[in-house]
C-alpha positions in Angstrom: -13.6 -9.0 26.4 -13.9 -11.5 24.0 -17.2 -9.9 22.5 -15.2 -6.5 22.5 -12.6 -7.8 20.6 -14.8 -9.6 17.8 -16.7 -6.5 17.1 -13.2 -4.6 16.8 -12.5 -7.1 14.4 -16.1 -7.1 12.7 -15.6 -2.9 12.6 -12.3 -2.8 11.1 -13.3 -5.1 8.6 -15.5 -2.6 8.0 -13.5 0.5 8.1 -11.0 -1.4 6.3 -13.5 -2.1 3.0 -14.3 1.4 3.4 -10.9 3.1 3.1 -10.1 0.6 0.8 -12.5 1.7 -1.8 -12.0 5.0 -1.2 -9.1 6.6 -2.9 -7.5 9.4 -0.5 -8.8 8.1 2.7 -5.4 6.2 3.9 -5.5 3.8 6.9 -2.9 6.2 8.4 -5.5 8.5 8.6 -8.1 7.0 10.4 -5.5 5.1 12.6 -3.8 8.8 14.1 -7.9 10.1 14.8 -8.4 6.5 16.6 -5.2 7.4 18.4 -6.4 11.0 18.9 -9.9 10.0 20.3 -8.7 6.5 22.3 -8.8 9.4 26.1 -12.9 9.4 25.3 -12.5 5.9 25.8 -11.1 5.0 28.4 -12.5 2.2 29.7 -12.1 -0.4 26.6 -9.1 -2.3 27.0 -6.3 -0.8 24.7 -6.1 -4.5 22.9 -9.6 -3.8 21.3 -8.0 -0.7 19.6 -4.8 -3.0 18.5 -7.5 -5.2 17.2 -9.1 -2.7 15.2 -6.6 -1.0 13.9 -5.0 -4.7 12.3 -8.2 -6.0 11.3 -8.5 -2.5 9.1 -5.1 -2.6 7.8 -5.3 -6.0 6.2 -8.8 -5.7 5.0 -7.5 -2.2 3.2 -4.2 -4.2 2.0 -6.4 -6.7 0.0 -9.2 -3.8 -1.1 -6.9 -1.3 -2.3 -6.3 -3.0 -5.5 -10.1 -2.5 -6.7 -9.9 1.6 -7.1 -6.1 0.4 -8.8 -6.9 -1.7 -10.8 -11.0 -0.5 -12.1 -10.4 3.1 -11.6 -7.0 3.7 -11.9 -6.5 5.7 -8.2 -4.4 3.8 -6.8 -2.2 4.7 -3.3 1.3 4.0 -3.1 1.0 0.4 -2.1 -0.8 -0.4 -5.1 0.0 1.9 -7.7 2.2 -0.7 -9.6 -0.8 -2.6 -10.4 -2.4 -0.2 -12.4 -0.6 -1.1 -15.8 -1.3 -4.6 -15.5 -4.5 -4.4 -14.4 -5.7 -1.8 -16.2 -4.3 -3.6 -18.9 -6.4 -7.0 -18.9 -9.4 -4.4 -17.4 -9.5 -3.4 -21.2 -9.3 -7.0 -22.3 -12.5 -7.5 -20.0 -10.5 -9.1 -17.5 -10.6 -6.7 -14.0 -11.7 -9.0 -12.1 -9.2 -11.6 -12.8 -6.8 -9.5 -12.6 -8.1 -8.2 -8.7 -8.7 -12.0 -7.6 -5.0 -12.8 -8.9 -4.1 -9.8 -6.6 -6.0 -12.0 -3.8 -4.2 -15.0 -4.6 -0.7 -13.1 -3.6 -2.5 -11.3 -0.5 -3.4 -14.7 1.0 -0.5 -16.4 0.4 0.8 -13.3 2.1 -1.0 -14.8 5.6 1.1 -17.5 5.6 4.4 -15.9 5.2 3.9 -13.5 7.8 3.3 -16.4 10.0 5.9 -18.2 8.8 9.0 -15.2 9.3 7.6 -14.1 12.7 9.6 -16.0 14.4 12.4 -15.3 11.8 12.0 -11.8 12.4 11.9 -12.0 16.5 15.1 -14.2 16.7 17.5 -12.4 14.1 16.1 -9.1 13.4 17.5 -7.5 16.3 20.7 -8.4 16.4 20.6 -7.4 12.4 18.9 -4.5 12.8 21.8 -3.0 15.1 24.2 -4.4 12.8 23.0 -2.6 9.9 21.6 0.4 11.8 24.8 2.8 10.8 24.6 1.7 6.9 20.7 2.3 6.3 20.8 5.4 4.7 23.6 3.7 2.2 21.1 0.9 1.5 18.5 3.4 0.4 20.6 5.6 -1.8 21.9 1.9 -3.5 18.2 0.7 -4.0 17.3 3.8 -5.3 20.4 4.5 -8.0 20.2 0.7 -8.9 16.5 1.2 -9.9 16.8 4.7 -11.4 19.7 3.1 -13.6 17.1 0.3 -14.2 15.4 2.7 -16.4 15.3 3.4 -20.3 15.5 6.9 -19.2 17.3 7.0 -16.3 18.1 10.7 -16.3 14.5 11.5 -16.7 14.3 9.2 -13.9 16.8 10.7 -11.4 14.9 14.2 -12.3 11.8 12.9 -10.8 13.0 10.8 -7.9 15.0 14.4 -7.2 12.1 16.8 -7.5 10.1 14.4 -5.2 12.3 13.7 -2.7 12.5 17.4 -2.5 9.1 17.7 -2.5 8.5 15.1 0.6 11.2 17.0 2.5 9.6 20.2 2.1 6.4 18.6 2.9 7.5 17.1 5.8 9.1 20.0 7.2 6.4 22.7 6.7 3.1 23.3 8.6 1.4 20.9 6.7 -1.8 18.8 8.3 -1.5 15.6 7.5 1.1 15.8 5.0 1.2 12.1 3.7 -2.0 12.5 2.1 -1.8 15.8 -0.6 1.7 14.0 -1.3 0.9 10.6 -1.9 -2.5 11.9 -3.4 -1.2 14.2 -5.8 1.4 12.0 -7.2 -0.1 8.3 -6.9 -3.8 9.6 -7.5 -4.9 12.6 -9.0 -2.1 12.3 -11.4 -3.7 8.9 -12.8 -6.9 10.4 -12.9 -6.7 13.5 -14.5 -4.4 11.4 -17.5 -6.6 8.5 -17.9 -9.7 11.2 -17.8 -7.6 13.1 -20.7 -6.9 10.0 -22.8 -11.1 9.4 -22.4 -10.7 5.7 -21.8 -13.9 3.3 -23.0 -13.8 0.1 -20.6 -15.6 -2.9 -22.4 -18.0 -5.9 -20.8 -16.1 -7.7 -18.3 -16.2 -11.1 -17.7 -16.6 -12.6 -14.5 -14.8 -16.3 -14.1 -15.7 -18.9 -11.1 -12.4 -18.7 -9.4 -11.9 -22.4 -10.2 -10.6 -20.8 -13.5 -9.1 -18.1 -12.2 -5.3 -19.8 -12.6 -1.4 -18.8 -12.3 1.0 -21.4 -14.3 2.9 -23.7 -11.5 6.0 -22.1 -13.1 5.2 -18.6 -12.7 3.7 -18.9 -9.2 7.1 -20.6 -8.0 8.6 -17.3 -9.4 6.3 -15.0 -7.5 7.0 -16.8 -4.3 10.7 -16.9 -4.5 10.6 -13.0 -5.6 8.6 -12.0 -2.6 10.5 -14.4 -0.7 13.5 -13.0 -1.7 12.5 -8.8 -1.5 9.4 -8.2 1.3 11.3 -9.5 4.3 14.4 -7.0 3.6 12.2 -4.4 2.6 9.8 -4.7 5.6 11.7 -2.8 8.1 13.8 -0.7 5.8 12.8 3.1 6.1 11.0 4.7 2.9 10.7 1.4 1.4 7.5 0.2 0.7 5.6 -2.3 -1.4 6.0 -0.7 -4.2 9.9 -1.3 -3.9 9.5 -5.1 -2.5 7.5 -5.8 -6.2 9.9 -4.0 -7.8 13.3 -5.3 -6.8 11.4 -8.9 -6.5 10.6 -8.4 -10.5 13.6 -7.2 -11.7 15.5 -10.3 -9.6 13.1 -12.9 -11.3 11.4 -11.7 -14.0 7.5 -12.1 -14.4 4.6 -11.8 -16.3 1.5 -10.0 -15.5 -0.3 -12.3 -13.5 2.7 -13.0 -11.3 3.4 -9.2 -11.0 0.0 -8.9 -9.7 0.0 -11.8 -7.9 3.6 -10.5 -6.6 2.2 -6.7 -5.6 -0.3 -8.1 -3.9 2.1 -10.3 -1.7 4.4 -7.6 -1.0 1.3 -5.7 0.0 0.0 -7.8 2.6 3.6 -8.7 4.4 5.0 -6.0 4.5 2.0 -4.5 6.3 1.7 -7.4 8.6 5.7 -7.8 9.1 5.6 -4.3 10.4 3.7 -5.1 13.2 5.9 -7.9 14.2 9.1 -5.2 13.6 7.6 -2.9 16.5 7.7 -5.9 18.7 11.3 -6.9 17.3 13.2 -4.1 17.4 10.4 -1.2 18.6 10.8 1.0 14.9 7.8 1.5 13.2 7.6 1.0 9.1 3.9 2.1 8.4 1.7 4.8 10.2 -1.0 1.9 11.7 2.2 0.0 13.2 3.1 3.7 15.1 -0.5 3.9 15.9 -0.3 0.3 17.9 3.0 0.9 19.5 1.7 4.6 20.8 -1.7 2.6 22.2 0.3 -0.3 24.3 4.0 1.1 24.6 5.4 -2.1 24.0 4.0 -5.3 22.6 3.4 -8.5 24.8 3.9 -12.2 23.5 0.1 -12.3 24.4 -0.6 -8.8 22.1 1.7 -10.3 19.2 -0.4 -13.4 18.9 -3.2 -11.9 19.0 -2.3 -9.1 16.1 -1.0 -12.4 14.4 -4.6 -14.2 14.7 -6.5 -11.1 13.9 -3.8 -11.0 10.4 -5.1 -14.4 9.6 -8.5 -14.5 10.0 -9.2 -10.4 9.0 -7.2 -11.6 5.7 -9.5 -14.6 5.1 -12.9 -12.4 5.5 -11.2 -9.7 3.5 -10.6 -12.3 0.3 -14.1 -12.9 0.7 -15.6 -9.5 0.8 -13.2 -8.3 -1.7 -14.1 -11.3 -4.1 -17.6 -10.2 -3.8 -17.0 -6.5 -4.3 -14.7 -6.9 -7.2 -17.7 -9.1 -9.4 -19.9 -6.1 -8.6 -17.2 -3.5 -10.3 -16.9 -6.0 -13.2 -20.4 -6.2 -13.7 -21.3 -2.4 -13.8 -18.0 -0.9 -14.9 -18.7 -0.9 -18.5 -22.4 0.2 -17.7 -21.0 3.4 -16.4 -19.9 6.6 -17.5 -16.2 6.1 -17.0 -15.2 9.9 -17.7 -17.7 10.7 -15.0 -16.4 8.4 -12.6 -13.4 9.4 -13.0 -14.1 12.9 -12.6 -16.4 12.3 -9.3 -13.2 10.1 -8.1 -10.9 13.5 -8.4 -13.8 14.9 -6.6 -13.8 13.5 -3.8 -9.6 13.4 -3.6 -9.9 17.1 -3.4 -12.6 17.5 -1.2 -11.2 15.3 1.5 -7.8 17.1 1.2 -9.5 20.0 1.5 -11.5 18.8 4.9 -8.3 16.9 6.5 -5.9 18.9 5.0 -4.9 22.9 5.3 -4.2 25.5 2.2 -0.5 24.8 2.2 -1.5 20.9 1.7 -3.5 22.0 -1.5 -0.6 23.5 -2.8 1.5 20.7 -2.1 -1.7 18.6 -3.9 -1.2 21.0 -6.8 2.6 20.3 -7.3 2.3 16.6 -6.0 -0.2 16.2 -9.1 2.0 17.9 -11.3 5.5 15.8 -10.7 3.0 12.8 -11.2 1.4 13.9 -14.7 4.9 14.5 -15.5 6.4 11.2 -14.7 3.9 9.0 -16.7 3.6 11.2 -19.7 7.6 11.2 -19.6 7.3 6.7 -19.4 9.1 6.8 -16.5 8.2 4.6 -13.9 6.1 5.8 -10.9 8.4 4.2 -8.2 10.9 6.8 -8.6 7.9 9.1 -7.3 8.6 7.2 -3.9 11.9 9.3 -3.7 9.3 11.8 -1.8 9.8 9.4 1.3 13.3 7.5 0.6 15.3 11.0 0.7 13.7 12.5 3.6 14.2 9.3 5.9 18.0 9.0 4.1 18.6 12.7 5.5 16.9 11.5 8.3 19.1 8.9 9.0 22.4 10.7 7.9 21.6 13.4 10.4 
């Protein structure tokens, strides 16, 4: 089995890379047609799915910042990096600004490691302690940051409009409703502005990663903010990354490199944490976590270590890959017709909604899209688009 399991590893590496690059093919995706598909095979042990499934999560949480931060399409995991990175990507500096993103994503591996056993002593007990005041928790994160705001009515508006929008989405006929939603407002949305706005992307430059530094100072300050936010926020309902970098910034303050550095943390744990909830506490946070508890039924001591050892080393290979991929963006990005990549990057958005989705998903593309143009030509900031899953899992919870 041992064979098996390293060419699970070696093909979610792969799969991983792949969705990672690819903006509106989520992992979610290819996780529920794995679980759709695992009766044809029937006689591979269920582990080598589990396997699969991790290895491609990771790799995706470290490659997702490379459409982010050099295209500008990001998912909702990595939207927040787009200003930052987009921002020394016009200096010439994408590719520091993906290796910083790196940096936080492995440091990441060793946190995870490091509140497993946190999470499997305590977070039961707090879990059913807390389980009654959830939906309370959410609506506090969520007026906290909309009051966070220089516009916070502008900001309640869209948080409103797309929490109604998720609600609707979720309760209407739609196939595979996560992705028209989280594509129209995290993607297309970026897209079609930055397409608009015609941006000109100059020679990049490509430093050895010897020079590729954070200040002491501001690392400390990343790792006490994601120290402080991606543990809570990695089995709260709704709450994603996005929300972890967030309420990790706005406790300690930080520049751009420790924001990236930070959003690529956050990214990382709270995708490997949730696989350690579902062992916890058997609740699910993230659509490849459901996808392994729906394969075993419950997690073994013997399954959790080996999902931890597959976190570790599929996070290591990932750096590498993604290292490698991210100096070949650098080098050809300013060689390319931008406008044109952009426009073959909406492209494709649509044309795989249009394949996974159904006509009632377009239309919620259409409006998705909409809410999103809306909310960064208003300045308000894009995590109050994540109101399209915090409201539907608050009513969730209420009800």
């Amino acid at each position: 089995m041992l064979i098996e399991i390293i060419l699970a590893l070696v093909l979610g590496l792969v799969a991983g890379t792949i969705s990672g690059l690819s903006p509106g093919i989520h992992i979610n995706l290819v996780a529920a047609f794995l679980t759709a598909s695992i009766g044809y095979f029937a006689s591979i042990p269920l582990i080598v799915f589990v396997v699969f499934i991790v290895a491609m999560s990771i790799t995706h949480t470290f490659l997702d910042f490379i459409p982010s931060i050099f295209l500008g399409a990001p998912e909702e995991d990595s939207f927040l990096s787009v200003l930052p990175g987009h921002q020394l990507l016009k200096q010439g500096k994408g590719h520091e600004a993906f290796v910083i993103t790196i940096y936080g994503s492995l440091t990441a591996l060793i946190i995870i490691l490091l509140f497993t056993p946190i999470y499997i002593l305590f977070l039961p007990k707090l879990f059913t302690a807390i389980k009654f005041v959830i939906p309370f928790i959410l609506i506090f994160i969520s007026i906290y940051l909309i009051f966070r705001e220089e516009k916070p009515f502008i900001s309640f508006i869209t948080f409103s409009f797309a929490g109604l929008l998720g609600f609707l989405t979720f309760n209407l006929p739609v196939k595979e409703p996560l992705m028209p939603l989280l594509s129209g407002l995290f993607g297309l949305s970026a897209l079609i502005i930055s397409l608009k706005t015609k941006t000109r992307i100059q020679k990049q430059t490509i430093k050895p990663l010897k020079e590729i530094k954070i200040k002491r100072k501001d690392f400390f300050k990343s790792i006490a903010a994601v120290l402080i936010s991606s543990p809570i926020c990695a089995f709260l309902p709704g709450i994603g990354s996005g929300h972890a970098a967030t309420i990790g910034s706005e406790i300690i303050p930080q520049d751009r490199k420790g924001f990236l550095f930070l959003v690529g943390a956050t990214n990382t744990i709270i995708m490997g944490l949730s696989f350690v909830t579902v062992y916890a506490i058997g609740k699910t946070r993230s659509g490849s976590a459901a996808a392994i508890q729906e394969i075993l039924t419950s997690i073994s001591k013997t399954d959790l270590t080996i999902i931890l050892a597959v976190t570790l080393v599929s996070g290591i290979l990932a750096a590498i890959i993604g290292i490698n991929l991210s100096k070949l963006c650098a080098k050809y990005i300013s060689k390319i017709n931008y406008a044109l990549l952009t426009s073959i990057t909406i492209a494709i958005i649509v044309l795989v909604n249009l394949f996974f989705s159904n006509l009632l998903g377009i239309f919620i593309l259409i409006i998705a899209t909409s809410l999103g143009i809306f909310t960064i030509s208003s300045n308000s900031r894009r995590i109050n688009m994540m109101g399209a899953l915090i409201i539907p899992a608050i009513i969730y919870y209420l009800l």
